[in-house]
N, C-alpha and C positions, 0 to 999 in steps of 0.2 A: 504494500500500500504506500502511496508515494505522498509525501508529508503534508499536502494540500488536502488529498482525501480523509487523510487523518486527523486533520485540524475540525473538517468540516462534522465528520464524523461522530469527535468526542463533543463539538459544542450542542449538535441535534440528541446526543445522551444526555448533557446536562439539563438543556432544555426540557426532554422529556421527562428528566427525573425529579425536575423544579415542578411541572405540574402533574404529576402524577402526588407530589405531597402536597400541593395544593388541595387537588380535588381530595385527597383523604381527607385532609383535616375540615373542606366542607363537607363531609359525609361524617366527621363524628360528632359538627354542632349539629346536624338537621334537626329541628323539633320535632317531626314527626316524619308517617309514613310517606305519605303524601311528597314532602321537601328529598327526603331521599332519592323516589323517583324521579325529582325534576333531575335530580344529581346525577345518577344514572344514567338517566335514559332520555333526561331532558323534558321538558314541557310537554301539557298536553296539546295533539296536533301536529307532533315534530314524526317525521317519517321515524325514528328511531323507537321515540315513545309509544306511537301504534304498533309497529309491527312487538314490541315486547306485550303492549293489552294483548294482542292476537293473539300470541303463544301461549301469556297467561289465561286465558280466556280458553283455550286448546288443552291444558296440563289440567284444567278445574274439572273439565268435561270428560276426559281421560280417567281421574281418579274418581269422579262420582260412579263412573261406568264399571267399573272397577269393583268399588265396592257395593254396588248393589246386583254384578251378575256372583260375585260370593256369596252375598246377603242369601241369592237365590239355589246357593250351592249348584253352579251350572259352571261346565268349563266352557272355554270360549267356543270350542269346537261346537257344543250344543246349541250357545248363542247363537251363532254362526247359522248352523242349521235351521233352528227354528224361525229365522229370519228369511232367512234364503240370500246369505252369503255365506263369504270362503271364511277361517278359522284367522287368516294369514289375516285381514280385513278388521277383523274383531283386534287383533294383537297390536295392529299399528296405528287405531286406532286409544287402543289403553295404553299405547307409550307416545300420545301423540306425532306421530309420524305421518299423520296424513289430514287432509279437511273430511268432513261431513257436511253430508248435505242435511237443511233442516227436516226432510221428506226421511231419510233416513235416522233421521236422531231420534225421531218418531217412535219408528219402527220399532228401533230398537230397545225405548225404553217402553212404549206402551204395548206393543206386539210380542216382543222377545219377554222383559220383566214384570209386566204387567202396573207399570208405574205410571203415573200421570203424569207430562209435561205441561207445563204452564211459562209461556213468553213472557217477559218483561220487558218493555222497548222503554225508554224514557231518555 
């Protein structure tokens, strides 16, 4: 490495490592949960901030699925079945790995578990 790229090199380390303890030390005042996320992931409305609501929003619906095809002592393979899709579908869906459709969300908790879904829009 020849002394120019070096130079530039260790001051974009410094740099990074100047704000990298910045944002920590605003992540240990946040007063709440809310301030944290701006910290993170940024505002709400910021392409960053949505796509983490989405995932979380993806990981909620994964783990509620989760524990209520247990709840129902059923492997996924049966879910699967009784629904009329594949096991691999039910699987990647309870480690969030893929979208659902709301027709399918359905299906699966009021067809497959016999649970009510109820939309919330607000």
């Amino acid at each position: 490495m020849n002394k120019q790229r070096h130079i530039t090199f260790h001051k974009h380390y410094i740099l990074t490592q100047k704000q990298n303890r910045m944002k920590n030390e605003e992540i240990r005042n946040a007063k709440n949960f809310d301030e944290l996320l701006d910290i993170k992931y940024g505002k709400v409305g910021t392409r960053k901030r949505d796509d983490f609501e989405e995932q979380a929003q993806y990981y909620v619906i994964s783990e509620i699925l989760k524990e209520f095809r247990k709840e129902a002592k059923m492997t996924q393979e049966q879910l699967a079945e009784k629904i009329g899709t594949k096991k691999s579908y039910i699987s990647r869906l309870e480690n969030g790995q893929c979208d659902i459709h709301l027709s399918t969300l359905y299906r699966i908790f009021e067809l497959g578990l016999g649970k009510q879904v109820n939309l919330l829009i607000g």
